[in-house]
Rosetta silent file (secondary structure, phi, psi, omega in degrees, C-alpha in Angstrom):
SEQUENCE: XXXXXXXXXXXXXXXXXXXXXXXXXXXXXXXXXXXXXXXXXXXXXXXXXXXXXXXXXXXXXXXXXXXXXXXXXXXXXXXXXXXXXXXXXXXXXXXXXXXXXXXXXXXXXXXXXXXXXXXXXXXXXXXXXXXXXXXXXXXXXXXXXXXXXXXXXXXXXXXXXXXXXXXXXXXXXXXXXXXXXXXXXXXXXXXXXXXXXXXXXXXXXXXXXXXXXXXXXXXXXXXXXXXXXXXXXXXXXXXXXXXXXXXXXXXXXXXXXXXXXXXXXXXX
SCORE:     score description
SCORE:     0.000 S_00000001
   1 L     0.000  138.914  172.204  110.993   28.013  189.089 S_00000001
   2 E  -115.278  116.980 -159.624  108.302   27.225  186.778 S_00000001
   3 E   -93.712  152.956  152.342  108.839   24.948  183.586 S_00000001
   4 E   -51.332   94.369 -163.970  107.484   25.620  179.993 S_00000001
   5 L  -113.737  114.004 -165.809  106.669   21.674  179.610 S_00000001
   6 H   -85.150  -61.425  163.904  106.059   21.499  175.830 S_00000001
   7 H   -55.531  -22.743  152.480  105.310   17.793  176.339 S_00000001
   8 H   -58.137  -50.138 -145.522  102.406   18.058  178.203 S_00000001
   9 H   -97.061  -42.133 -155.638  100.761   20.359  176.027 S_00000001
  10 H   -74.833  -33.549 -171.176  101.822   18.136  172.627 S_00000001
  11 H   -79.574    5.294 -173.312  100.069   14.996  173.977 S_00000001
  12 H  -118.731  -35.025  146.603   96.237   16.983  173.994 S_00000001
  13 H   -64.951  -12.389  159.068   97.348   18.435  170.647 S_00000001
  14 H   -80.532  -36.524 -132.752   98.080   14.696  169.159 S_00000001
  15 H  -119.025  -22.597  145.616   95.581   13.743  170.265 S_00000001
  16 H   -79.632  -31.350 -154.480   92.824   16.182  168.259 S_00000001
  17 H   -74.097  -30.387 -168.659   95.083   16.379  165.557 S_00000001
  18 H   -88.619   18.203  155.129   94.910   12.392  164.838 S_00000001
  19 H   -97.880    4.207 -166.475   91.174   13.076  165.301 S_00000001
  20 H   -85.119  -39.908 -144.996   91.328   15.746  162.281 S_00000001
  21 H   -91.663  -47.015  176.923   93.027   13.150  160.456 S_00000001
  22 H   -52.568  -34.348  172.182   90.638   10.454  161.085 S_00000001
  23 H   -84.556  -23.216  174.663   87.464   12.609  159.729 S_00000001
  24 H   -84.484  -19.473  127.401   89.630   13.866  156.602 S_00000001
  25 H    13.501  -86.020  179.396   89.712   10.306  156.405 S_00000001
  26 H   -72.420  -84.258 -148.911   86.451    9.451  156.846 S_00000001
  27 H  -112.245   -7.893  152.517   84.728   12.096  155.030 S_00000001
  28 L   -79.862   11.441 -141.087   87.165   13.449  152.871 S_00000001
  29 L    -0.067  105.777 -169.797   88.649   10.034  151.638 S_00000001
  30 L  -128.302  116.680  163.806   92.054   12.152  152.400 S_00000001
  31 L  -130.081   88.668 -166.838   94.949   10.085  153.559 S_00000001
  32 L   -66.611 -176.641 -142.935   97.440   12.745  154.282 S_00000001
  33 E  -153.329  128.519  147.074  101.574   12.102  153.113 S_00000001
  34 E  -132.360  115.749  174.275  104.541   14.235  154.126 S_00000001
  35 E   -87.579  123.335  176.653  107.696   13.431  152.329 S_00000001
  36 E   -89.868  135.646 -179.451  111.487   14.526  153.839 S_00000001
  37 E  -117.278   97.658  161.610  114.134   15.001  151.218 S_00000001
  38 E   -81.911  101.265  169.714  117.531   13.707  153.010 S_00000001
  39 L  -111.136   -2.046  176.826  120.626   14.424  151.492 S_00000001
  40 L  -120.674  154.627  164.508  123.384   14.158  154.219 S_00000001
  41 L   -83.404   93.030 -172.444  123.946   11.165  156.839 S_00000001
  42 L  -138.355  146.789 -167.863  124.160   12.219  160.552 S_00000001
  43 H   -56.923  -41.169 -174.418  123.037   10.172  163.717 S_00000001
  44 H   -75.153  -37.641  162.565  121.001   13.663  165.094 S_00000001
  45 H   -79.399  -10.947  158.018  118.928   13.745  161.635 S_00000001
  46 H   -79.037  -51.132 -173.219  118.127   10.116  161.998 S_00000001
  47 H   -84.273   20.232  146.472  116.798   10.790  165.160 S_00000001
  48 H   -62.591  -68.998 -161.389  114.637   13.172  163.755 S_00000001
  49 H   -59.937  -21.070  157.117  113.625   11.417  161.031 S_00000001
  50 H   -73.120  -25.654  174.641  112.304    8.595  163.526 S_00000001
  51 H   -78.249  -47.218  176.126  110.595   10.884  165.419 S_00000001
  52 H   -68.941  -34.637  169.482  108.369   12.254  162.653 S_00000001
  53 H   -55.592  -37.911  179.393  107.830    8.715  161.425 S_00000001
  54 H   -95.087   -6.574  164.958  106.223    7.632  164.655 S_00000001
  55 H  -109.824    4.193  152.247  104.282   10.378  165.409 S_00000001
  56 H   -59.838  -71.954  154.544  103.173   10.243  162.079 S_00000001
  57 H   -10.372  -69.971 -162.227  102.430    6.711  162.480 S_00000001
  58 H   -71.573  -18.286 -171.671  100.402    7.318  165.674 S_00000001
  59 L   -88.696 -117.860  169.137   98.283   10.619  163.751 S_00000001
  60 L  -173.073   44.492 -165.571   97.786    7.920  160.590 S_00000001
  61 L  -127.231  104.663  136.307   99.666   10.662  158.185 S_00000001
  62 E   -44.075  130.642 -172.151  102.534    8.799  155.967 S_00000001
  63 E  -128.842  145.144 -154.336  105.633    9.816  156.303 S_00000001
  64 E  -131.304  134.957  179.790  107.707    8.743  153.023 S_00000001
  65 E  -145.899  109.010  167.637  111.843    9.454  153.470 S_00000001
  66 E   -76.895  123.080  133.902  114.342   10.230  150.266 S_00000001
  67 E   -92.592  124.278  164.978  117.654    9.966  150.806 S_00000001
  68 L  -134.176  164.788  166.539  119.355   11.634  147.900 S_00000001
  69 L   -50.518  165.517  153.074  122.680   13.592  146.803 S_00000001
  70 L   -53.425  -60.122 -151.658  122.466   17.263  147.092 S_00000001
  71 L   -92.858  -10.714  148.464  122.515   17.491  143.554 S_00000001
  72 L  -113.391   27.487  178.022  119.405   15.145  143.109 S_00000001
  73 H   -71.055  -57.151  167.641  117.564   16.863  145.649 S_00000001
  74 H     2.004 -100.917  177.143  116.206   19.163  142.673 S_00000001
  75 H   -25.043  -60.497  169.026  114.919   16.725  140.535 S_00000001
  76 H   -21.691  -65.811 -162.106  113.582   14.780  143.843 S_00000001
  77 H   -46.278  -58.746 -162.556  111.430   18.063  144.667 S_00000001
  78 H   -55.242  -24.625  171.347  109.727   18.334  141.078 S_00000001
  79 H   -94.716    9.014  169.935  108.350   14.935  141.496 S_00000001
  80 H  -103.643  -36.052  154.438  106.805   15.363  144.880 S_00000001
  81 H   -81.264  -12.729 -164.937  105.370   18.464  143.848 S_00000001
  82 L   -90.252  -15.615 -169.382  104.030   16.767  140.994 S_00000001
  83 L   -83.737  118.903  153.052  102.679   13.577  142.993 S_00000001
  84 L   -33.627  -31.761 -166.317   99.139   14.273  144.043 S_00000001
  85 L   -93.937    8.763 -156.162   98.960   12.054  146.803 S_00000001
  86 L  -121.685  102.687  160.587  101.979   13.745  148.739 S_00000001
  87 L   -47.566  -66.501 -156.393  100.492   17.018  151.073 S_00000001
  88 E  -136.631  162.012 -166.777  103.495   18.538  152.468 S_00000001
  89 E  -142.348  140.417 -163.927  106.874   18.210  151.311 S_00000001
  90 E  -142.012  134.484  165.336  109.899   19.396  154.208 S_00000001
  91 L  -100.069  105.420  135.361  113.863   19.329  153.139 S_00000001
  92 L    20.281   57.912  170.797  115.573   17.997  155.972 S_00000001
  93 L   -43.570  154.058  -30.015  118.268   20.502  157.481 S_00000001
  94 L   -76.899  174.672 -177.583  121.080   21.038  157.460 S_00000001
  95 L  -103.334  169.764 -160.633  122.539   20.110  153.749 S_00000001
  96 L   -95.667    0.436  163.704  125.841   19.092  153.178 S_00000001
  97 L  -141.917   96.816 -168.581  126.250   22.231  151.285 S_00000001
  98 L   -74.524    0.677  175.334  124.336   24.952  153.496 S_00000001
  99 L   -89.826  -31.071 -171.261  124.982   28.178  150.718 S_00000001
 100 L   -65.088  -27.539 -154.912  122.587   25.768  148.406 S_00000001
 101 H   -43.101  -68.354 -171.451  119.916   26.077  151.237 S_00000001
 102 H   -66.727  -45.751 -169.123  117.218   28.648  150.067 S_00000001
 103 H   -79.365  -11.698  159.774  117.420   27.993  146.655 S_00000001
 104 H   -93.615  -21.742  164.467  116.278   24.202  147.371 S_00000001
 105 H   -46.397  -65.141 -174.752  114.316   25.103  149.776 S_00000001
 106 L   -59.845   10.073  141.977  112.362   27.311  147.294 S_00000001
 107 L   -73.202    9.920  179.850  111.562   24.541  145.015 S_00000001
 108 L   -83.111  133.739  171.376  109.078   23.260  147.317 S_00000001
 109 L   -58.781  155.088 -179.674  105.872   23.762  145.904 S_00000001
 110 L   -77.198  -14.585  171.189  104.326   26.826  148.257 S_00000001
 111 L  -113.310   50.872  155.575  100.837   24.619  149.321 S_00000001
 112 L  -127.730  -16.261  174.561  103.593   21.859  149.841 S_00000001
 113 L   -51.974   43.649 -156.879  105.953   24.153  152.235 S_00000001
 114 L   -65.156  -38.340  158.986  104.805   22.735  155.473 S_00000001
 115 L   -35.631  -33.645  179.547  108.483   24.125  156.524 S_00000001
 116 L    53.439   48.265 -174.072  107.340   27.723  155.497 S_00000001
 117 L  -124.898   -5.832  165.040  110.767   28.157  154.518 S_00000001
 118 L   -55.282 -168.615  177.132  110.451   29.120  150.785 S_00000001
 119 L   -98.667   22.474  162.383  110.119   32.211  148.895 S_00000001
 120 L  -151.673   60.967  175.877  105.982   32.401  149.008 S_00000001
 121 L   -88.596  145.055 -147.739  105.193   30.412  152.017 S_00000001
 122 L  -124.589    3.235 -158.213  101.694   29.968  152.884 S_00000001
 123 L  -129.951  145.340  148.292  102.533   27.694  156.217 S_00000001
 124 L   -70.466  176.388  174.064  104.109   29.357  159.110 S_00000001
 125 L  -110.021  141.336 -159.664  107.354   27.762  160.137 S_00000001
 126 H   -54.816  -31.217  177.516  106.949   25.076  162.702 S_00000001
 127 H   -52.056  -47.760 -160.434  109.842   26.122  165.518 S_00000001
 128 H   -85.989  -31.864 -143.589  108.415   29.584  165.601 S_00000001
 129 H  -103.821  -46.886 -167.617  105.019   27.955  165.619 S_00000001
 130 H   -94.760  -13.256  164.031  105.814   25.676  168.817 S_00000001
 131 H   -78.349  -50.400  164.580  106.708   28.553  170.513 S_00000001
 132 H   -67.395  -55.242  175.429  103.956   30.538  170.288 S_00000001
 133 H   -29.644  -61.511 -161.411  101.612   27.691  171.383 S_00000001
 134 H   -58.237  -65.947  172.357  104.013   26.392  173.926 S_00000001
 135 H   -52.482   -9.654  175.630  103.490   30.473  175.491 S_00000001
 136 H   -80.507  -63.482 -178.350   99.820   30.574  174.711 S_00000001
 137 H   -12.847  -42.893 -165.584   99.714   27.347  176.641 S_00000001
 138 L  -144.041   21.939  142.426  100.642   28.571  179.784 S_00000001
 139 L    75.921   26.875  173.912   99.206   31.821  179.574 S_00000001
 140 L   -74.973   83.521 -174.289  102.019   34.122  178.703 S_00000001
 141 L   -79.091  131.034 -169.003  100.533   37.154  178.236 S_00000001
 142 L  -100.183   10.316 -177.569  102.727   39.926  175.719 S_00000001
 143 L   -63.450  129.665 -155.781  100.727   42.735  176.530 S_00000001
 144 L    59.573   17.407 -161.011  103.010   45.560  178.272 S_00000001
 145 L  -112.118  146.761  150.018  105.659   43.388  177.922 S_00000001
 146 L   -83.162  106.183 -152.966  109.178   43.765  176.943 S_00000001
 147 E  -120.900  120.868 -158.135  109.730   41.125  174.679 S_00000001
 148 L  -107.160  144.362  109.190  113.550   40.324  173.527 S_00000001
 149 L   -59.658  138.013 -175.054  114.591   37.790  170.257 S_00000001
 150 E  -145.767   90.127 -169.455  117.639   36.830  170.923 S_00000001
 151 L   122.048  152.934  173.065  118.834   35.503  167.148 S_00000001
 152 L  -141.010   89.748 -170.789  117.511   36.226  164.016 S_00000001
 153 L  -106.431 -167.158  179.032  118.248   33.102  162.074 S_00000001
 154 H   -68.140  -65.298 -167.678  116.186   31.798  158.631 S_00000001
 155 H   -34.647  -45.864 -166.077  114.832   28.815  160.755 S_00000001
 156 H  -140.452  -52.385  160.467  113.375   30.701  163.930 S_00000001
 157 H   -44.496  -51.081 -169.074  114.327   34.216  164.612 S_00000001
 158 H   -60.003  -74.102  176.153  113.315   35.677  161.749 S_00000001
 159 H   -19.828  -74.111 -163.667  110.351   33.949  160.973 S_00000001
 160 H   -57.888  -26.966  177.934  109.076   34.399  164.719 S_00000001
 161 H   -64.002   -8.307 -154.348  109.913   38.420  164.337 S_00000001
 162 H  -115.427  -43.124 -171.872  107.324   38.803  161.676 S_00000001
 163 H   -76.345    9.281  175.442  104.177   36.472  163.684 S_00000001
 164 H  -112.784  -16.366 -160.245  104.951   38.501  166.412 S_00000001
 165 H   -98.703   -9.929  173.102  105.317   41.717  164.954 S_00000001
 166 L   -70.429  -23.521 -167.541  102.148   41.042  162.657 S_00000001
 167 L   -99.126   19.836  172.634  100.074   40.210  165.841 S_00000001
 168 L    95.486  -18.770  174.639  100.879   43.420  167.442 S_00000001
 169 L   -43.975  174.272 -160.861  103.389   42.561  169.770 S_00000001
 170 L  -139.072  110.180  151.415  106.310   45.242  171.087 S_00000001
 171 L  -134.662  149.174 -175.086  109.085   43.037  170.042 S_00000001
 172 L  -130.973   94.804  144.361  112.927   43.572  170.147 S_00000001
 173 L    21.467   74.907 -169.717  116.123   41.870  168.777 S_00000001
 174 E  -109.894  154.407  176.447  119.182   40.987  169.457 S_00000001
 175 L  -123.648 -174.367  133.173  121.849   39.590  166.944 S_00000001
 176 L   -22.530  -47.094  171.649  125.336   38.759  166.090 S_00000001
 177 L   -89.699   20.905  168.988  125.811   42.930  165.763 S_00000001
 178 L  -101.245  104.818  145.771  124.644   43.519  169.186 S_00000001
 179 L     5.657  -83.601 -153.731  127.406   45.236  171.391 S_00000001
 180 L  -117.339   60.903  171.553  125.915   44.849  174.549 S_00000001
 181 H   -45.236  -44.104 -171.743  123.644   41.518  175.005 S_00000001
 182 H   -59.658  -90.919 -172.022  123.189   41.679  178.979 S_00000001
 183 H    10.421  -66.688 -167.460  121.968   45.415  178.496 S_00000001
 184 H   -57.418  -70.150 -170.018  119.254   43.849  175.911 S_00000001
 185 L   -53.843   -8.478 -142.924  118.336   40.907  178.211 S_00000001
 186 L  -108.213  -57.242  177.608  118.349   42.575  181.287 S_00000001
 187 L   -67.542    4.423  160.281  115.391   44.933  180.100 S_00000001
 188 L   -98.266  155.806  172.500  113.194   42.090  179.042 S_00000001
 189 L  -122.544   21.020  155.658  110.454   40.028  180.780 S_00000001
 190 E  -153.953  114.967  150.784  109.997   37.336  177.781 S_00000001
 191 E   -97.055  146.306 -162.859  113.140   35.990  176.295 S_00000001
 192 E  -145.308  103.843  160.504  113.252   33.617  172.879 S_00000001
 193 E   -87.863  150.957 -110.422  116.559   32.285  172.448 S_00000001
 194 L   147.168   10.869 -170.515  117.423   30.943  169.734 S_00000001
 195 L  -103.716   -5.644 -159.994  120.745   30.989  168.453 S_00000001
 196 L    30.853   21.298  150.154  122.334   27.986  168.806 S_00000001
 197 L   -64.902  103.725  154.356  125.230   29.238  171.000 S_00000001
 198 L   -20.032  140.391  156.036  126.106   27.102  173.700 S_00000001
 199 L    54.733    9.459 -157.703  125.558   29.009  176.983 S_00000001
 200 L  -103.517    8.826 -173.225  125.075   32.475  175.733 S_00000001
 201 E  -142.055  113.393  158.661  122.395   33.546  178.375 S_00000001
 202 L  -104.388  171.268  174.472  123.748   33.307  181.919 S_00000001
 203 H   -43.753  -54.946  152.696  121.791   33.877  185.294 S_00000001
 204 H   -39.177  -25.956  157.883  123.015   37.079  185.400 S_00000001
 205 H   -72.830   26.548 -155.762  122.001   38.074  182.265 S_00000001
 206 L  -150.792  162.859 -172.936  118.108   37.523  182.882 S_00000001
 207 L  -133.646  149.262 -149.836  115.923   40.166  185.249 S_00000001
 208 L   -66.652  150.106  171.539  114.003   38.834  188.116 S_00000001
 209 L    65.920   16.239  150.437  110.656   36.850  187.226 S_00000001
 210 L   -51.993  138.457 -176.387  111.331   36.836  183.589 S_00000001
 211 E  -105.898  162.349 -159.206  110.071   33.904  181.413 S_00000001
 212 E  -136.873  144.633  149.751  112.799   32.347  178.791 S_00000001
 213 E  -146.115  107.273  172.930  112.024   29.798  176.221 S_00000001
 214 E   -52.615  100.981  145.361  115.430   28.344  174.861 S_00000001
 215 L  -113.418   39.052 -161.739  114.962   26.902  171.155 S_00000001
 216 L   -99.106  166.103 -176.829  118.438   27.275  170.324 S_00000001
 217 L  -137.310  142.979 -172.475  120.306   23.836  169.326 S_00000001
 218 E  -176.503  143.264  160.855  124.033   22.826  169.128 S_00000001
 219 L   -67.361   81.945 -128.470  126.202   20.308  169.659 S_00000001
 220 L  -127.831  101.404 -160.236  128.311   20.011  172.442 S_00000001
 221 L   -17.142   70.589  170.987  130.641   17.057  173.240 S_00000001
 222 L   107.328  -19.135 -156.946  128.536   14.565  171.976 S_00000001
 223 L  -107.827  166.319  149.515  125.157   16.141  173.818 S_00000001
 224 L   -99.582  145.078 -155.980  122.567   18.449  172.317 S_00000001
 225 E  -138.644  175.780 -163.680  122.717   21.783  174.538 S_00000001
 226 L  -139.890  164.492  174.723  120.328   24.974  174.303 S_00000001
 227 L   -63.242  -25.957 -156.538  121.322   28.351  174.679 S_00000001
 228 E   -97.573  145.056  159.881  120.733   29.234  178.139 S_00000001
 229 L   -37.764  121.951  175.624  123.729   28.025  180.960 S_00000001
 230 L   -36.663  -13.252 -179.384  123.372   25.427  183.508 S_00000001
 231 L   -84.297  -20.835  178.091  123.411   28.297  185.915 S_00000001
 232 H   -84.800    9.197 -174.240  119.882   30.039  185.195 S_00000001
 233 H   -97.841   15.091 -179.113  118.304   26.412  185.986 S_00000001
 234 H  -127.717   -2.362  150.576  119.292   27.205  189.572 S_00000001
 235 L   -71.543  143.605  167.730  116.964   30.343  189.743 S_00000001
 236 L  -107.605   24.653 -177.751  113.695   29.738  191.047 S_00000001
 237 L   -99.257   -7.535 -177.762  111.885   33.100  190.401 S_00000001
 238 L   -97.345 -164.077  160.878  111.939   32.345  186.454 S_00000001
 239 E  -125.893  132.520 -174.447  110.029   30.481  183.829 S_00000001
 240 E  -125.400 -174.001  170.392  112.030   28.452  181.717 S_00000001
 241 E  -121.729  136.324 -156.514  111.658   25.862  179.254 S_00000001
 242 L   -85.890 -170.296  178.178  113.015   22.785  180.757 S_00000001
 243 L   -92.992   -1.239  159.761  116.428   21.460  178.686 S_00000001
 244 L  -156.663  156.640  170.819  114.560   18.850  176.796 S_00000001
 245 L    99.010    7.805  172.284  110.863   18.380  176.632 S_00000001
 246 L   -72.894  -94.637  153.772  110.139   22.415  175.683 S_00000001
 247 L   -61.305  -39.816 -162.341  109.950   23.336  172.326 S_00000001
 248 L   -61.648  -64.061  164.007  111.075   20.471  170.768 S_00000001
 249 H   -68.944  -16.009  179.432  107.710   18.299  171.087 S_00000001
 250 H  -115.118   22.867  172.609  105.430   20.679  170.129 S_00000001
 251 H   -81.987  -72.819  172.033  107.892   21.927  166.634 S_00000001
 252 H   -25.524  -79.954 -179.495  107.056   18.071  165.754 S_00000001
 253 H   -46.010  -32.679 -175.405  102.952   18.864  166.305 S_00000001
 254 H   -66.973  -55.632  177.532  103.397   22.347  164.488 S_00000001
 255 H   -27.555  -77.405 -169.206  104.665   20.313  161.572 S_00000001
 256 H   -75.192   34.394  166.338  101.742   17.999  160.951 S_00000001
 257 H   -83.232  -73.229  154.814   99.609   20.923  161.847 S_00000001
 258 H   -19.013  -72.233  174.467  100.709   22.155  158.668 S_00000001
 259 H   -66.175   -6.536  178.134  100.257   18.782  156.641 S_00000001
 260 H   -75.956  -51.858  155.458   96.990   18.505  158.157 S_00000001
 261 H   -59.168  -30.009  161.391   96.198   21.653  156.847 S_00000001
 262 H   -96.623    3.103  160.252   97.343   21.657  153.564 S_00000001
 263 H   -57.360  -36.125  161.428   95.840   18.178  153.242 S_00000001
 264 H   -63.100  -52.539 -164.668   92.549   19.805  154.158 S_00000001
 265 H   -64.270  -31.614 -159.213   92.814   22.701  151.979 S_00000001
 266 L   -83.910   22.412 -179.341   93.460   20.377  148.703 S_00000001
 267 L  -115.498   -4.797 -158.506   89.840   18.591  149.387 S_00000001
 268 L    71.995    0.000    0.000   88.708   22.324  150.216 S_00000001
């Protein structure tokens, strides 16, 4: 077996990115900002929200954190697009009322969308973003390839159908309204899971020397779990993404890729 190690690849991308930051810095007197707009309390979005603070920290890019109501999220937004000194602006998922999503999302200014999750976004979205890299990385070529999605959610699926289908890729789908999943999986040799279904890709389901990259997330008594089973971690002809340390670190790095980037563009 060979793993997708996401963490590897994230420290040599920290590690230019806080030199981008230091020269916008420097010669841009730039000091880039990204503010999260919280409105619900849950132990798994704190330890987000700690994560982006300290690798913020370590890039030298502020990271600023609202907790508000749902219902002052609004308000929240209009003054963060309005502050100058604030780059990227990201609402914190999920909300405590998830039908509300896209329309708060879309009050993010669009060269403040470092989420790319608005109605004009100008940012890719970072999950989708961390994927491709993480497969660039290690030399995942999609050329002749049968290449399966396996979700098509706002967050990752979707998103990732369109940078894949704009760069030319042969890419194919699977959903909620798909019959026959093994069928789909069986015929691919790059899978992108995604769905946040425990378990929904077994060993059996996967065709020999295929590469997988799980970036689905869910909650599982008490753990965080990925889509694929404990059973395909006992093939050794595929390439996987390991269950933590895949996607997950370089999603972070996609982010401030983004605020790095629109921090750049608003100096030109």
């Amino acid at each position: 077996m060979k793993l997708l190690n996401g963490k590897e690849l994230a420290e040599f991308i920290k590690e230019r990115q806080a030199h981008e930051v230091r020269a916008l810095r420097q010669s841009g007197h730039v000091e880039p900002k990204l503010a999260i707009v919280v409105t619900i309390d849950h132990p798994t979005i704190n330890v987000y929200m700690r994560m982006k603070k300290a690798y913020g920290a370590d890039l030298g890019v502020e990271v600023e954190v609202h907790r508000v109501k749902q219902e002052e999220a609004a308000a929240l937004i209009a003054q963060l697009n309005a502050d100058d000194s604030v780059h990227g602006i990201i609402v914190q998922l999920p909300l405590e009322r998830p039908e509300e999503t896209e329309a708060i999302v879309s009050l993010v200014a669009p060269q403040k969308d470092v989420d790319g999750l608005g109605a004009a976004p100008q940012f890719d979205p970072a999950t989708p973003m961390a994927i491709l890299w993480l497969l660039a990385g290690y030399n995942v070529d999609f050329r002749g390839k049968h290449v399966l999605l396996v979700g098509r959610g706002k967050l990752v699926g979707a998103p990732l159908e369109r940078m894949l289908l704009g760069s030319g890729v042969d890419v194919h789908a699977a959903d909620r309204l798909t019959t026959d999943l093994k069928s789909e999986t069986l015929q691919a040799d790059v899978i992108i899971t995604a769905t946040g279904s425990p378990a929904i890709l077994y060993a059996d389901m996967i065709k020999q020397g295929a590469v997988v990259v799980d970036a689905g997330v869910a909650g599982e008594e008490g753990k965080t779990v990925g889509d694929l089973a404990p059973d395909v971690y006992d093939r050794d002809d595929l390439t996987l993404t390991p269950t933590k340390g895949g996607v997950g670190p370089l999603t972070v790095c996609a982010l401030f890729e983004n605020v790095i980037r629109a921090a750049r563009l608003r100096v030109g």
